[in-house]
C-alpha positions as CSV (number, residue, x, y, z in Angstrom):
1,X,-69.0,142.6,-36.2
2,X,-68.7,142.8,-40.0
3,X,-72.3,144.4,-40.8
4,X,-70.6,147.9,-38.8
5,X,-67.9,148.6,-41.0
6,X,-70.6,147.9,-44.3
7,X,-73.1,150.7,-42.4
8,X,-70.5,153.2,-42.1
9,X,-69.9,153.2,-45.9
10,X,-73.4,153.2,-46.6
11,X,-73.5,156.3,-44.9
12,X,-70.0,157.6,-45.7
13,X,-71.5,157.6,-49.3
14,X,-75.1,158.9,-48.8
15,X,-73.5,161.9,-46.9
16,X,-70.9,162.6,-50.1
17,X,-74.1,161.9,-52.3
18,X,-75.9,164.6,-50.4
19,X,-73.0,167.1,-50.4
20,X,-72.6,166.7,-54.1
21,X,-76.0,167.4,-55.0
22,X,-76.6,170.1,-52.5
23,X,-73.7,171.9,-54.4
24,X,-75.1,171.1,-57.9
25,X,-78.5,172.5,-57.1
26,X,-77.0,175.6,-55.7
27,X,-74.8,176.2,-58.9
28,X,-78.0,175.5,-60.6
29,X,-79.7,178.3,-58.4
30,X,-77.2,180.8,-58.7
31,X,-77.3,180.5,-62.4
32,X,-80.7,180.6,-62.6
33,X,-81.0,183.8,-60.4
34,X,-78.1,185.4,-62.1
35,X,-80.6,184.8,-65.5
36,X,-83.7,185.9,-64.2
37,X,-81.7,189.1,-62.5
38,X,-80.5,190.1,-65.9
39,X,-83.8,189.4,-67.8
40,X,-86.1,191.2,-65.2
41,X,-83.4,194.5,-65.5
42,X,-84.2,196.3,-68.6
């Protein structure tokens, strides 16, 4: 009974793990395509 409560926050923190990175890498893609946008312009 006590190895159920230990899985859920294993996976309680690889979800938040995932959500945080997801939203880094697309902060890092917007900035990225915002560069490229502006450099590729004139």
């Amino acid at each position: 009974m006590k190895r159920k409560p230990d899985l859920l926050w294993v996976l309680v923190v690889l979800f938040s793990l995932g959500v945080v990175t997801t939203g880094y890498t697309q902060g890092l893609w917007e900035r990225q395509g915002e560069a490229t946008s502006q450099v590729s312009k004139p």
